[in-house]
N, CA, C and O of each residue as an XYZ file, in Angstrom:
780
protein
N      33.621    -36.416    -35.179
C      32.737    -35.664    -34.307
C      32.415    -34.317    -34.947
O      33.235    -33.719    -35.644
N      31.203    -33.866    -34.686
C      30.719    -32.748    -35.362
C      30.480    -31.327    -34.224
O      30.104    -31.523    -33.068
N      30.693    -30.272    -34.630
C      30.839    -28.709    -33.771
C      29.409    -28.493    -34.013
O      28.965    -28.488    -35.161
N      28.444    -28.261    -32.668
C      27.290    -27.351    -32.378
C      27.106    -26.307    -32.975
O      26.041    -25.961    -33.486
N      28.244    -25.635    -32.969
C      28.068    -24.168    -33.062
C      28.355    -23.956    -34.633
O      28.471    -22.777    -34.967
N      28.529    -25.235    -35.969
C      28.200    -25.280    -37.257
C      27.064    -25.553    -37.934
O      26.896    -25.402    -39.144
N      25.865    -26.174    -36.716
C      24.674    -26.641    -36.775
C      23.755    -26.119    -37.085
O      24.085    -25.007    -36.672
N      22.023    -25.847    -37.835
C      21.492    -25.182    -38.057
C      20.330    -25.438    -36.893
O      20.361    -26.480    -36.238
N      19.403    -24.527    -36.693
C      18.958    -24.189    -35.666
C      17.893    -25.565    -35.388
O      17.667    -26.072    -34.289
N      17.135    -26.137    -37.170
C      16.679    -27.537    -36.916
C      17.238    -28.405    -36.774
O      16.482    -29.292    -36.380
N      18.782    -28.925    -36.914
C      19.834    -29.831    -36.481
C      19.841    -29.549    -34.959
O      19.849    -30.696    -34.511
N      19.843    -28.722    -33.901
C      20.366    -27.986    -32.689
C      18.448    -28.986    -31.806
O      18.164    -29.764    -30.895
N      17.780    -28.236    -32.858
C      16.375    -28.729    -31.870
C      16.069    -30.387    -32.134
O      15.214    -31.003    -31.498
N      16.768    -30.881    -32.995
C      16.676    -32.697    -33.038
C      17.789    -33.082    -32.396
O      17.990    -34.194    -32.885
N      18.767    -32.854    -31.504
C      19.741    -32.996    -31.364
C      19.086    -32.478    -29.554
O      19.906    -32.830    -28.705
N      18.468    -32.122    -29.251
C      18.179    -31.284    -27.867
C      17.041    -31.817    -27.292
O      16.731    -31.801    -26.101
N      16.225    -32.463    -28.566
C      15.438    -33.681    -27.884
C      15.581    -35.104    -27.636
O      14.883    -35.933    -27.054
N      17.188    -35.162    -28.523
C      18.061    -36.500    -27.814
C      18.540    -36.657    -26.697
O      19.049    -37.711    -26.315
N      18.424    -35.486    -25.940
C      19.029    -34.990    -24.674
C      20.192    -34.606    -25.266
O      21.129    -35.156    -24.686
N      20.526    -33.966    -26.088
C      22.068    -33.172    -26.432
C      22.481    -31.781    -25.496
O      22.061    -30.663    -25.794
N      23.194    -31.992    -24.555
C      23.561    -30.836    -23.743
C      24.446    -29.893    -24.610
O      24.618    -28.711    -24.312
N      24.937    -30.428    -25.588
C      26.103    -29.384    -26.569
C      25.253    -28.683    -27.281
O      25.438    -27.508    -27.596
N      23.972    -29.561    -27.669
C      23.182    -28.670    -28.748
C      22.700    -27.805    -27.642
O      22.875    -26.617    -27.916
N      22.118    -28.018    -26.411
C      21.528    -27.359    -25.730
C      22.103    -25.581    -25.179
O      21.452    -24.551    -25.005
N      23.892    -25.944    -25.010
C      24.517    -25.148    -24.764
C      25.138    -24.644    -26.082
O      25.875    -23.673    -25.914
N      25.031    -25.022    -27.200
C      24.765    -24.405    -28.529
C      23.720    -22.844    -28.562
O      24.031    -21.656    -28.645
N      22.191    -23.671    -28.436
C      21.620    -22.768    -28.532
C      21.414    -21.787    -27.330
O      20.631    -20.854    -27.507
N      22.043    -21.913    -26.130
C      22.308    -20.804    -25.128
C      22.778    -20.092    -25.520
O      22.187    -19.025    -25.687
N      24.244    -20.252    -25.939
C      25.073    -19.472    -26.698
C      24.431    -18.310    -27.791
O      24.807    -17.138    -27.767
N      23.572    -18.742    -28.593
C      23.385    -17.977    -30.250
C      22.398    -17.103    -29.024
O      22.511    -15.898    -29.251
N      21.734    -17.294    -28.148
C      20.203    -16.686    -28.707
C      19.755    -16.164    -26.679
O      18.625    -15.782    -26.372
N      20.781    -16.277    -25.756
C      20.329    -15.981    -24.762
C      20.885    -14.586    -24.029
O      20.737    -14.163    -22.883
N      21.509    -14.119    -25.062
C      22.263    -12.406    -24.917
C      20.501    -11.765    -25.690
O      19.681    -10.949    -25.268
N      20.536    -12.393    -26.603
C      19.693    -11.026    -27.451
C      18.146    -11.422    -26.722
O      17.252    -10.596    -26.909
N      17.903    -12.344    -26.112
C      16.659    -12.514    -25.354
C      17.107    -11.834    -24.440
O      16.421    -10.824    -24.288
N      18.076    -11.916    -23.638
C      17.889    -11.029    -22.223
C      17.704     -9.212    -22.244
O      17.067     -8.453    -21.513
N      18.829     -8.915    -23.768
C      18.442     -7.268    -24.337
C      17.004     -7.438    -24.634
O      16.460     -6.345    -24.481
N      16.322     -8.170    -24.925
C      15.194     -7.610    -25.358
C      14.302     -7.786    -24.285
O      13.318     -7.073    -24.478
N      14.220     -8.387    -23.301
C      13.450     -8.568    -22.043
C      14.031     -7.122    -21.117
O      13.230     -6.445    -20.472
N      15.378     -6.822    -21.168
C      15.613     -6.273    -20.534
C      14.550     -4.559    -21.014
O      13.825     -3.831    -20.336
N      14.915     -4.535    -22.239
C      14.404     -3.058    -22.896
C      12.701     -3.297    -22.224
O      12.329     -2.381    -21.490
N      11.768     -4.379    -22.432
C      10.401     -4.463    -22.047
C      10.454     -4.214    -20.504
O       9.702     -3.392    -19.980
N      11.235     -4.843    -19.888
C      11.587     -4.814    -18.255
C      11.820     -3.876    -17.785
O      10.985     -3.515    -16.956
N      13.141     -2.862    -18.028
C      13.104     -2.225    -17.929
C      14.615     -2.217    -16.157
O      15.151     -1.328    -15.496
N      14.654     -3.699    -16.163
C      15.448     -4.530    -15.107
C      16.398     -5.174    -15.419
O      15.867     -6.225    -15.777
N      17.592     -5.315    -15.561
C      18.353     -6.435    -16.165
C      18.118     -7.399    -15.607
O      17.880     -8.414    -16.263
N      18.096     -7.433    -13.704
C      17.762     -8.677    -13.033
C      16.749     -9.390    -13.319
O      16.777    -10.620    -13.363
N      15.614     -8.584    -13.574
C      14.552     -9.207    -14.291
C      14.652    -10.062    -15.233
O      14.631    -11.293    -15.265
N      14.812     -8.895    -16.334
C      15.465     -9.709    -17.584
C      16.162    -11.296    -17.598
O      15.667    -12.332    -18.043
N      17.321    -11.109    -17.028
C      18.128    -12.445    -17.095
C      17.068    -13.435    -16.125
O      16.848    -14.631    -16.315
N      16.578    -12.703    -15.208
C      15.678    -13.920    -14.635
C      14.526    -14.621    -15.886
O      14.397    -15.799    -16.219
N      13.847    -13.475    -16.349
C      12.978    -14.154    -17.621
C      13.231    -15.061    -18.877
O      12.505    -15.878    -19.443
N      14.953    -14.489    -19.197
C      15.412    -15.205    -20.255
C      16.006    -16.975    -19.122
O      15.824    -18.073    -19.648
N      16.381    -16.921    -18.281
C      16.840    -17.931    -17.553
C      16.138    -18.876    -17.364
O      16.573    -20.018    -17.512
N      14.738    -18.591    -16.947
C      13.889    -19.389    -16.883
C      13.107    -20.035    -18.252
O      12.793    -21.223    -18.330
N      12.908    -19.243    -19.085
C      12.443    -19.897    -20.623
C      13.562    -20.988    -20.607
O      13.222    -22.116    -20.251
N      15.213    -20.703    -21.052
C      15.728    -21.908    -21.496
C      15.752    -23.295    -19.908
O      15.997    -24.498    -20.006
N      15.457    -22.622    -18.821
C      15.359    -23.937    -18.233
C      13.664    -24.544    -18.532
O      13.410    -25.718    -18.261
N      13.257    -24.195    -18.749
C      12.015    -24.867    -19.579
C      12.282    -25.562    -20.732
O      12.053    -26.741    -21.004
N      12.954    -24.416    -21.580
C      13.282    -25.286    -23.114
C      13.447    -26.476    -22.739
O      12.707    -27.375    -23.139
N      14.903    -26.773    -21.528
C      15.507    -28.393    -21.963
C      14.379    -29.067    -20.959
O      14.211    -30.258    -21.221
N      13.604    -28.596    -19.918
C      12.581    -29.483    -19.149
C      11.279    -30.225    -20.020
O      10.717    -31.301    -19.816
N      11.006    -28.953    -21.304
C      10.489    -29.536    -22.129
C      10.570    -29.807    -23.452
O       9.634    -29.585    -24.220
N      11.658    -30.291    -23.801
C      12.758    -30.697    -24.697
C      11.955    -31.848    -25.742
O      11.751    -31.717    -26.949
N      11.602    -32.932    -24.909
C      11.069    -33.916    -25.369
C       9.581    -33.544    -26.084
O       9.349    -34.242    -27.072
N       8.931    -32.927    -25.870
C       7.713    -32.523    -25.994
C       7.330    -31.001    -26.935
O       6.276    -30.405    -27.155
N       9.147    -30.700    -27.428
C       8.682    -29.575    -28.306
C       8.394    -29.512    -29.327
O       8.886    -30.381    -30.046
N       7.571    -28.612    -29.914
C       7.269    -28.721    -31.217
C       7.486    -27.177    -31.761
O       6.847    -26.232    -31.299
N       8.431    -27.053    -32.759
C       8.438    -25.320    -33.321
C       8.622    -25.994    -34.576
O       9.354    -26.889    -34.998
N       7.058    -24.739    -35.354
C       6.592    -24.821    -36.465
C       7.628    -24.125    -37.364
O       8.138    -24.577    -38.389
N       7.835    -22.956    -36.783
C       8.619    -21.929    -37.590
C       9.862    -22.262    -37.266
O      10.305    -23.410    -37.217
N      10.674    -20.856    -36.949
C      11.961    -20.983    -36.707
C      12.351    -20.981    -35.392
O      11.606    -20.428    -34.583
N      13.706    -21.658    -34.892
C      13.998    -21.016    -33.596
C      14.199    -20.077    -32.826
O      14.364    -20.191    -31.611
N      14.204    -19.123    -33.418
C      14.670    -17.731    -33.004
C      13.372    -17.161    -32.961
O      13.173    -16.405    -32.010
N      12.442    -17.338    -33.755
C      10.501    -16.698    -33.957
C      10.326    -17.265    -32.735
O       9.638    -16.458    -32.110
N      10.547    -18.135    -32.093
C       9.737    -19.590    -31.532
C      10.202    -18.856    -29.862
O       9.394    -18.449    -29.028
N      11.544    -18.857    -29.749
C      12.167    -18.033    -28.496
C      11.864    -16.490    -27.800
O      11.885    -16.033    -26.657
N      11.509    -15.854    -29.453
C      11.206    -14.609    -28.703
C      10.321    -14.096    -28.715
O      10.296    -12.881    -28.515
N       8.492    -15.294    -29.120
C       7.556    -16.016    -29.136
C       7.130    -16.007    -27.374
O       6.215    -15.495    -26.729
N       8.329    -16.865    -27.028
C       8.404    -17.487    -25.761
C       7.888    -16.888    -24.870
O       6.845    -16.945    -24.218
N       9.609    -15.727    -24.980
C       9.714    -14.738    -24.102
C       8.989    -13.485    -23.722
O       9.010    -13.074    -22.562
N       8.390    -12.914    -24.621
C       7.754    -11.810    -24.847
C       6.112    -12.311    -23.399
O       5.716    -11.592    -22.482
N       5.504    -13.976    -23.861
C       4.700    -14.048    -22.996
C       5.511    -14.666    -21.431
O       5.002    -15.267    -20.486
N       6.254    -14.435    -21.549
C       7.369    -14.630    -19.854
C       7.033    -12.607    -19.309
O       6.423    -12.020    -18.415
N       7.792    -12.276    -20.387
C       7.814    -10.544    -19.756
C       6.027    -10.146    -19.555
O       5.471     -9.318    -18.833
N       5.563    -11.004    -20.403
C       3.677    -10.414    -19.742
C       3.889    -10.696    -18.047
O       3.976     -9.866    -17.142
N       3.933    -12.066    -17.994
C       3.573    -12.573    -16.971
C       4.200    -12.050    -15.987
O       3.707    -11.910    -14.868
N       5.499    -11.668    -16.359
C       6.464    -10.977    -15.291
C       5.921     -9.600    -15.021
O       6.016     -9.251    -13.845
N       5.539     -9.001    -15.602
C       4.976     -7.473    -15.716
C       3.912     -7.743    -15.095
O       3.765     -6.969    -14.149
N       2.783     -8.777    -15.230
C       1.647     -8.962    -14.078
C       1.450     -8.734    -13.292
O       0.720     -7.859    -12.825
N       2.556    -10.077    -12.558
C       3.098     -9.863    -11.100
C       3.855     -8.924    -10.668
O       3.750     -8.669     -9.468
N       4.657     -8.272    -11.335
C       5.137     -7.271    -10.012
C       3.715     -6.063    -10.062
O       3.465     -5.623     -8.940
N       2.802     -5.509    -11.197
C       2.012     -4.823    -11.319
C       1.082     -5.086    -10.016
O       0.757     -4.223     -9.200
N       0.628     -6.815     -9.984
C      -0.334     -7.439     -9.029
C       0.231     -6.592     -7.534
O      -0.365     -5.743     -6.871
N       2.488     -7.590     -7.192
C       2.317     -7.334     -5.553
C       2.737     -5.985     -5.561
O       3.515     -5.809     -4.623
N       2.514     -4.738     -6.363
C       3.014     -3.609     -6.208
C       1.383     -3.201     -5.729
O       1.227     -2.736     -4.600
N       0.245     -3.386     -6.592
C      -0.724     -2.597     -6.206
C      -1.114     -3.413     -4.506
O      -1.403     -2.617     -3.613
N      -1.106     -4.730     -4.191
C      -0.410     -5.159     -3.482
C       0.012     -4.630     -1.804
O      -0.488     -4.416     -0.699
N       1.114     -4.614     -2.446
C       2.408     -3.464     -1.409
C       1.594     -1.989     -0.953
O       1.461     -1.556      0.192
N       1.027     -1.284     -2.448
C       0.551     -0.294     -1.857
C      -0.658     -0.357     -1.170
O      -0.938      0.458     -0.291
N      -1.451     -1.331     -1.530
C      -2.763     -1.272     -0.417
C      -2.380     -1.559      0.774
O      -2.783     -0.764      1.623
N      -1.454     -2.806      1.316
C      -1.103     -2.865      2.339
C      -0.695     -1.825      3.297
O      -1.255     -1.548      4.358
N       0.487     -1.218      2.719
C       0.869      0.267      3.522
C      -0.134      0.899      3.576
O      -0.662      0.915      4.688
N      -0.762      1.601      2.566
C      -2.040      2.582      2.587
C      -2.815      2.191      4.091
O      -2.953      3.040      4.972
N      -3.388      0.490      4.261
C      -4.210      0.189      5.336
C      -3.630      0.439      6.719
O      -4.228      0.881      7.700
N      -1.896     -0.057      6.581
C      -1.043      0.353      7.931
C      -1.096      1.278      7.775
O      -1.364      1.686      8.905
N      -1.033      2.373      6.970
C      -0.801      4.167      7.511
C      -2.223      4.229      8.023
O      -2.254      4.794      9.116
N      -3.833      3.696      7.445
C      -4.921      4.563      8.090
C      -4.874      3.843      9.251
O      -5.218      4.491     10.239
N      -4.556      2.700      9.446
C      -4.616      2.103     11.045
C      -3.594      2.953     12.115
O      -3.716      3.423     13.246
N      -2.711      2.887     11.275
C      -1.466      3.629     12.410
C      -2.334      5.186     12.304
O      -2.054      5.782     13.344
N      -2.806      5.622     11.870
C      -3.158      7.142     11.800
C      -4.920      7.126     12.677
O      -5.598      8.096     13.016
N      -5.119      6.131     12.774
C      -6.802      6.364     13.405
C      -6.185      5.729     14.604
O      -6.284      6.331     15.673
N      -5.550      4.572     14.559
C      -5.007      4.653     16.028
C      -4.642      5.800     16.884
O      -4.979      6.150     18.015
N      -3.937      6.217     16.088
C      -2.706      7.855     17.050
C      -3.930      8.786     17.638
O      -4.034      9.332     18.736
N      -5.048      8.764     16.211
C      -5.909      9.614     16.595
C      -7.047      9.191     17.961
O      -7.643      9.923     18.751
N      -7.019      7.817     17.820
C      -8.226      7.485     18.976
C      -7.047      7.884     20.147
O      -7.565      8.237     21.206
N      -5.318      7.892     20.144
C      -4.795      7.791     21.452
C      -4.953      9.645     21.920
O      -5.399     10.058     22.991
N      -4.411     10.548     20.687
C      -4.578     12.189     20.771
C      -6.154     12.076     21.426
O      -6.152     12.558     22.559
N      -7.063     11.732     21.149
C      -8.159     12.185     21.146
C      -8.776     11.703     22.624
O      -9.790     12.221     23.092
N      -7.995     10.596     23.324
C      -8.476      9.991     24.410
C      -7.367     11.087     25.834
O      -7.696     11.594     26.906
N      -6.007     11.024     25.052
C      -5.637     11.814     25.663
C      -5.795     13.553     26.347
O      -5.413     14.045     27.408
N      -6.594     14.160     25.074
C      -7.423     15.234     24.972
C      -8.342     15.370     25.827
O      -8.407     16.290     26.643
N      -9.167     14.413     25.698
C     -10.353     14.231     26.603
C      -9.632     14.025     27.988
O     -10.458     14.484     28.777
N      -8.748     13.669     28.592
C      -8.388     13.374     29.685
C      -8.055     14.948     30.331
O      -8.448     15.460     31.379
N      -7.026     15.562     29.082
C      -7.191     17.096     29.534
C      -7.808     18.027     29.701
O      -7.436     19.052     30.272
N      -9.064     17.763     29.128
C     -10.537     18.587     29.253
C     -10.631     17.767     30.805
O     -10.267     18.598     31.637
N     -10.835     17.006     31.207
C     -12.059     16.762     31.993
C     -10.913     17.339     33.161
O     -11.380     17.834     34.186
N      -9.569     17.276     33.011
C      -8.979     17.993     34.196
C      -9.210     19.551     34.526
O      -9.333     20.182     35.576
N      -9.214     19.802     33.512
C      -9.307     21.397     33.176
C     -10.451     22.024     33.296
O     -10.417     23.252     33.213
N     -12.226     21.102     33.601
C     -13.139     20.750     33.813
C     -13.452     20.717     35.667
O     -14.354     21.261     36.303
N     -12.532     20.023     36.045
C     -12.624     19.747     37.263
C     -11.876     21.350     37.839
O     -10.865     21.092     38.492
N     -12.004     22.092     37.793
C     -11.236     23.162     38.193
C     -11.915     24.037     38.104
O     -11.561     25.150     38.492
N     -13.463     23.733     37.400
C     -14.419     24.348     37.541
C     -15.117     24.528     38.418
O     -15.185     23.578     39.198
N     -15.986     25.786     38.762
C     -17.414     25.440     39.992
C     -18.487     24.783     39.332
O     -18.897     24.950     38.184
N     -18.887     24.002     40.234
C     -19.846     22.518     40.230
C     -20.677     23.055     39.138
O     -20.506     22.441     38.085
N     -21.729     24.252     39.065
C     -22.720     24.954     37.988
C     -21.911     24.950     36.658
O     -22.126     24.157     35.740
N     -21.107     25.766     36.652
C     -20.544     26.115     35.531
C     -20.160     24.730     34.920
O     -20.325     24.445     33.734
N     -19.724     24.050     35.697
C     -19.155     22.235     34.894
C     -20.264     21.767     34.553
O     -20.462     21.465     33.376
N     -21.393     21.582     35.685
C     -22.749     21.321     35.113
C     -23.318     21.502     33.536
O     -23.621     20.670     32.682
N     -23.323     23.127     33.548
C     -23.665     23.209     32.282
C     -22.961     22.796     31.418
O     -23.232     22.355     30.301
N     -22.309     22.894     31.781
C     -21.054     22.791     30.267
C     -21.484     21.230     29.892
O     -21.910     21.146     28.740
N     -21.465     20.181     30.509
C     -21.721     18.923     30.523
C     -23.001     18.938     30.069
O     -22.952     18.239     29.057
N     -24.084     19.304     30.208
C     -25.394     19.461     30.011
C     -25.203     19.871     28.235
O     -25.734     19.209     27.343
N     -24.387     21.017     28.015
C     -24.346     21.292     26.820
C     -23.402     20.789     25.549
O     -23.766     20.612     24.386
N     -22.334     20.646     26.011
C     -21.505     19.759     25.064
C     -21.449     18.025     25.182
O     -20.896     17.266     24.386
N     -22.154     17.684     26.352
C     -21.852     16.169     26.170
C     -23.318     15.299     26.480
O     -23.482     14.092     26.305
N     -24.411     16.379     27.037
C     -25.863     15.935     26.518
C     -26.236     15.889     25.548
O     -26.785     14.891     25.082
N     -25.983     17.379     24.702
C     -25.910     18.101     23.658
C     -27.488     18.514     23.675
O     -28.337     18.242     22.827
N     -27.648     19.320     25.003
C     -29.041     19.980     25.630
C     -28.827     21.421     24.645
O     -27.842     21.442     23.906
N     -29.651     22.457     24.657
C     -29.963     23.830     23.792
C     -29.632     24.282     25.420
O     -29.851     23.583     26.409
N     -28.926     25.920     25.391
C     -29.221     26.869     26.121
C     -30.810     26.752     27.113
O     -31.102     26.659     28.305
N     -31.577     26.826     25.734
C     -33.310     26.858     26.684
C     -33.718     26.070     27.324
O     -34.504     26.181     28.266
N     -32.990     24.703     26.677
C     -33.408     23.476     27.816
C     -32.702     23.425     29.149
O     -33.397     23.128     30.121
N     -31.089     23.737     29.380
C     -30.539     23.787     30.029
C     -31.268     25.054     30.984
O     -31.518     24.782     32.158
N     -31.472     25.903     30.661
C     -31.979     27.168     31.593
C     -32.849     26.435     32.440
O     -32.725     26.193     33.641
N     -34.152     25.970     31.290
C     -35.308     25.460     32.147
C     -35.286     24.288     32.989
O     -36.196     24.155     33.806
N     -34.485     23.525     32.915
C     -34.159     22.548     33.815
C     -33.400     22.963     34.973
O     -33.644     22.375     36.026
N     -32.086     24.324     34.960
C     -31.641     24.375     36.132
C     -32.392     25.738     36.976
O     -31.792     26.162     37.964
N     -33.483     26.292     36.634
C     -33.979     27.508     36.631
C     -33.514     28.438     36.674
O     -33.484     29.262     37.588
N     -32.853     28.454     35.177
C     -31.766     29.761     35.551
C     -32.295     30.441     33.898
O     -32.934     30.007     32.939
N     -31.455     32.006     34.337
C     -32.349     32.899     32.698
C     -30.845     32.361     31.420
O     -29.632     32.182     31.525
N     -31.701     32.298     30.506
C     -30.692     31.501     29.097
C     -29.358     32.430     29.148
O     -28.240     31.965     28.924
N     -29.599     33.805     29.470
C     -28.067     34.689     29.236
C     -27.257     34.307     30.532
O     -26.071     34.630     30.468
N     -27.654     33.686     31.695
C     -26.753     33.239     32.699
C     -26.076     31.700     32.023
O     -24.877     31.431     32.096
N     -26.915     30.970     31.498
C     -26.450     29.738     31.188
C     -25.159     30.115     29.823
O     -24.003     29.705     29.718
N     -25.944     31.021     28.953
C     -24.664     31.426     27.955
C     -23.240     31.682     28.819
O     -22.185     31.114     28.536
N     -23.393     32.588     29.864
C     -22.219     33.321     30.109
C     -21.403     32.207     30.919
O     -20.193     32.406     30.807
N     -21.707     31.125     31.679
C     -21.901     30.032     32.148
C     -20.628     29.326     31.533
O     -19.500     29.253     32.022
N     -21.195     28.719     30.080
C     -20.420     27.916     29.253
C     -19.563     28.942     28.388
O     -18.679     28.448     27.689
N     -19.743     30.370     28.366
C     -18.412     30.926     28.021
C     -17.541     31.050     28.875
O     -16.391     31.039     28.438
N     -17.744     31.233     30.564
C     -16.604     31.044     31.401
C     -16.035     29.367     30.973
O     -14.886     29.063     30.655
N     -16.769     28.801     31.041
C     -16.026     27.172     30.998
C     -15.313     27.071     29.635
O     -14.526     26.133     29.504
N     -15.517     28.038     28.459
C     -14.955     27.779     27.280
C     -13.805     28.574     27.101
O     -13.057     28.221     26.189
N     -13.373     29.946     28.015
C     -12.803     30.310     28.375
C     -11.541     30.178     29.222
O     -10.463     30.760     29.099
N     -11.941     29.267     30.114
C     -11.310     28.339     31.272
C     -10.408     27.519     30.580
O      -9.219     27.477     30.898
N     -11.225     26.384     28.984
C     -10.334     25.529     28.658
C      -9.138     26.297     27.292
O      -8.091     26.270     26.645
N      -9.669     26.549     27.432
C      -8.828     27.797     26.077
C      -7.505     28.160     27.008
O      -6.388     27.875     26.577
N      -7.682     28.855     28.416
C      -6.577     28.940     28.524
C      -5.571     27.907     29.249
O      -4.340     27.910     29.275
N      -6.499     27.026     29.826
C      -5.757     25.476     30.720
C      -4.658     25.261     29.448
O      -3.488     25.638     29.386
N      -5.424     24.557     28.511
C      -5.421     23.540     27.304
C      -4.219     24.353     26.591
O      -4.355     25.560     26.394
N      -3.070     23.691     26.218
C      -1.769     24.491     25.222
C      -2.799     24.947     24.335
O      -4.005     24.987     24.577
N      -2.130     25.330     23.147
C      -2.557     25.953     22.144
C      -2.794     24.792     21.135
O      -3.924     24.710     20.652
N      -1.903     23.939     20.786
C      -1.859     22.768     19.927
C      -3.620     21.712     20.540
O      -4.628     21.392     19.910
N      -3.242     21.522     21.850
C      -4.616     20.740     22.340
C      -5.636     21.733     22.253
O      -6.578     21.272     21.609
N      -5.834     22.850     22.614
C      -6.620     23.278     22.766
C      -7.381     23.463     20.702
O      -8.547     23.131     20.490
N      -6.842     23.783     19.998
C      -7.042     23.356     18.028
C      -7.919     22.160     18.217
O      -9.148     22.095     18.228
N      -7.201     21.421     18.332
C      -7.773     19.805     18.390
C      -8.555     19.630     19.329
O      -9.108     18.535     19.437
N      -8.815     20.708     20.293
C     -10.144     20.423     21.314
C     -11.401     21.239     20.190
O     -12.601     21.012     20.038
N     -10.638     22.063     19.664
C     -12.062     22.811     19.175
C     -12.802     22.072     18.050
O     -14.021     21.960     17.918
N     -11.515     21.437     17.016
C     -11.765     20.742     15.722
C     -12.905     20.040     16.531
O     -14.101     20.323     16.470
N     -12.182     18.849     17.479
C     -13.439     17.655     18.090
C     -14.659     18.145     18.468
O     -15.603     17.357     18.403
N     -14.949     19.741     19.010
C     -15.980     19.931     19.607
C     -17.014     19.897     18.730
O     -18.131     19.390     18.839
N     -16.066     21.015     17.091
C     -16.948     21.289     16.182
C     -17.656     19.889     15.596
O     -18.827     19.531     15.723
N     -16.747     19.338     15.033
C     -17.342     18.071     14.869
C     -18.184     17.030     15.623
O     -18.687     16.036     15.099
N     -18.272     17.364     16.863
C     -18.998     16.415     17.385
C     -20.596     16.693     17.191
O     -21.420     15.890     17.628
């Protein structure tokens, strides 16, 4: 009987397409430490690594029957491997950009949500803080921030002079300034400006 591990690397690969498990665990032995250091250094993962080198030799013996290496075994392996660490580097590159679009979309959903709930809630505190007004003064104010009428139109429609209608919607802007905390009342002004 003859020792694997005296074999040369083309004795090991005719011997591995006989189905030789000794040659097979021969060439585990020589050549699946320095594939996993070198996957590991590209990786940058050991888990990785040993996953990349693990999977080449369960290929080797799956496709055992069907191999063909021109050169040497060792060219031929780390040949192999090098396009394993592409592919591996792909995919996590792929579900990382991935991962981050996903979160990115849950943070603007979770964040335009909060904002439609701040912003509905807001509005609920205006219109209280609104109602505490006299009927004119709410009038205008409504006429002007949520018609989005001019002073002059508002005058001429309620027949009143434009410096009554100003002073009008500064009592009502006045009113919510001090109802409204300080925090709502920011975020009442941001929304107003913007609207």
């Amino acid at each position: 009987m003859y020792s694997t591990q005296t074999l040369s690397d083309n004795e090991l690969i005719d011997l591995l397409k006989e189905d030789n498990q000794s040659a097979f665990a021969a060439i585990y032995q020589r050549y699946a430490e320095s594939l996993a250091g070198f996957a590991s250094s590209k990786l940058y993962n050991l888990d990785d690594a040993r996953d990349v080198s693990h999977d080449l030799f369960v290929r080797l013996w799956e496709d055992r029957h069907k191999l063909v290496i021109t050169g040497n075994l060792q060219s031929y392996l780390f040949a192999a491997i090098r396009y394993r660490i592409i592919d591996k580097i792909r995919r996590n590159i792929t579900r990382q950009e991935y991962s981050a679009m996903r979160q990115s979309l849950e943070e603007s959903y979770d964040a335009s949500l909060e904002q439609q709930l701040d912003a509905k809630e807001l509005q609920q505190s205006v219109n209280l803080a609104l109602e505490e007004l006299p009927t004119k003064t709410r009038q205008i104010y409504q006429m002007s921030r949520v018609e989005h009428q001019t002073v002059a139109e508002i005058a001429g429609q309620l027949d009143l002079s434009e410096q009554t209608v100003k002073n009008q919607l500064t009592i009502a802007l006045n009113h919510l300034r001090k109802t409204l905390s300080r925090p709502a009342m920011i975020s009442f002004l941001i929304w107003w400006w913007l609207k």
